[in-house]
BATORNU-73693 format. One record per residue (C-alpha): residue number from 1; x, y, z. Coordinates in nm, 3 decimals, decimal comma. Example, Ala and Ser with C-alpha at 12.3 -4.5 7.8 and 13.67 -1.06 7.14 Angstrom:
BATORNU-73693
SITE   resi      east     north        up
SITE      1     1,230    -0,450     0,780
SITE      2     1,367    -0,106     0,714
END
This chain:
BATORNU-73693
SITE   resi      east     north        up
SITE      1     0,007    -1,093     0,701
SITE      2     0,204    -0,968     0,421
SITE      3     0,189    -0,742     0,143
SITE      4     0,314    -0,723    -0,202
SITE      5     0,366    -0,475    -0,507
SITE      6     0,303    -0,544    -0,869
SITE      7     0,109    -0,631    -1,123
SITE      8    -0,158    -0,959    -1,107
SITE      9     0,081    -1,169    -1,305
SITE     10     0,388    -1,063    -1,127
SITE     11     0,491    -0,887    -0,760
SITE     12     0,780    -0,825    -0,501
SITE     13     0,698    -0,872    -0,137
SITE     14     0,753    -0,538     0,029
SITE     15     0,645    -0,633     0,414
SITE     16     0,946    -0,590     0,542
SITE     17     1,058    -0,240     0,348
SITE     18     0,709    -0,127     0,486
SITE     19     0,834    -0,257     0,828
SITE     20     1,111    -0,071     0,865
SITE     21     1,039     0,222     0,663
SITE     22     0,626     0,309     0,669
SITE     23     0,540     0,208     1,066
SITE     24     0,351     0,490     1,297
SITE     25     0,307     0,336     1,605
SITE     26     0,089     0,050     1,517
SITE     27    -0,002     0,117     1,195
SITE     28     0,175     0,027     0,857
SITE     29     0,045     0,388     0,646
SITE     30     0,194     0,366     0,274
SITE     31     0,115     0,678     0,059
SITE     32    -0,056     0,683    -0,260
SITE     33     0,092     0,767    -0,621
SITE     34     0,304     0,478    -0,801
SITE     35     0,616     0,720    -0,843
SITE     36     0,587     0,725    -0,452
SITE     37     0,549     0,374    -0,397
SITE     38     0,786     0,272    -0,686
SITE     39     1,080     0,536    -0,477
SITE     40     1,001     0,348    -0,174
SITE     41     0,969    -0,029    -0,270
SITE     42     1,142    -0,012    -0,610
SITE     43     0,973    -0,084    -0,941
SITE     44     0,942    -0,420    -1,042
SITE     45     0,753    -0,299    -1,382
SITE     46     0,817     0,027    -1,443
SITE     47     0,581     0,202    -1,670
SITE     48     0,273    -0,014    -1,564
SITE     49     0,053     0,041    -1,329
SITE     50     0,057    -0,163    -1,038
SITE     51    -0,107    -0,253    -0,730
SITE     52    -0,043    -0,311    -0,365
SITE     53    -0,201    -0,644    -0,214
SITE     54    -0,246    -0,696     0,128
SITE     55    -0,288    -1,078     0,185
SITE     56    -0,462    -1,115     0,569
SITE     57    -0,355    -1,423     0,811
SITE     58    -0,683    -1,580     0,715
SITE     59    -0,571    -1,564     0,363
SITE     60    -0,817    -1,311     0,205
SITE     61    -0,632    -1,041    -0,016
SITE     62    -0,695    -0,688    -0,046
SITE     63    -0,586    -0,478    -0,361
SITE     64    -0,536    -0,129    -0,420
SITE     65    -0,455     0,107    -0,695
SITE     66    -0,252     0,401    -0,654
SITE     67    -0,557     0,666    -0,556
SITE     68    -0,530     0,518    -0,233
SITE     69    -0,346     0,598     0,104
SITE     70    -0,335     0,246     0,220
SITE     71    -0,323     0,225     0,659
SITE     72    -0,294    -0,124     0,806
SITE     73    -0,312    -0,216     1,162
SITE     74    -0,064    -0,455     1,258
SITE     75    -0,243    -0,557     1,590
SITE     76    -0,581    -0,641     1,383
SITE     77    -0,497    -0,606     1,036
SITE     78    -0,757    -0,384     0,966
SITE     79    -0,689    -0,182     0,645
SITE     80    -0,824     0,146     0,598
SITE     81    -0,800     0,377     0,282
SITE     82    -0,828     0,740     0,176
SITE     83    -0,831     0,869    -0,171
SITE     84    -0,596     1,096    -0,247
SITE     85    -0,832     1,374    -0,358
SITE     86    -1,049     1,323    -0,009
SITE     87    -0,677     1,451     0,172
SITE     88    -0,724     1,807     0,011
SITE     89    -0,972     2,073     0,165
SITE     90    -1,213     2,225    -0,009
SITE     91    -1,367     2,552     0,030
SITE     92    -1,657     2,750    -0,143
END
């Protein structure tokens, strides 16, 4: 598994910042925003929007905006999200 940050044209690998820098126990959890990402991993475009790709051992690729909390599991590579605006409560 690794994953990468960028556009579709163009992107850095940044499995081993999120390695050493984004690991809870067994998960990989990388915040959402681009300003947060781009502070973290650099910015290899700045001023565009970019995405984060998850590419699985089996090859399939996952992409996600910047809305997104992005948690991997590095035992099973399962990758979970959660919108940013589902991490607020809400009360009537």
């Amino acid at each position: 598994m690794f994953i990468l940050y960028g556009t579709a044209d163009s992107s850095i690998d940044v499995t081993d910042i999120c390695m050493q820098k984004l690991v809870f126990g067994t998960t990989i959890s990388i915040p959402y925003n681009d300003q947060v990402r781009a502070a973290i991993f650099t910015d290899p475009h700045p001023g565009v929007p970019k995405v984060l790709i998850v590419v699985k051992s089996s090859g399939i690729q996952l992409a996600y905006n910047d809305a997104y909390i992005v948690n991997i599991d590095i035992l099973n590579e399962n990758v979970t999200t959660l919108g940013y605006l589902e991490t607020f409560a809400y009360s009537t």
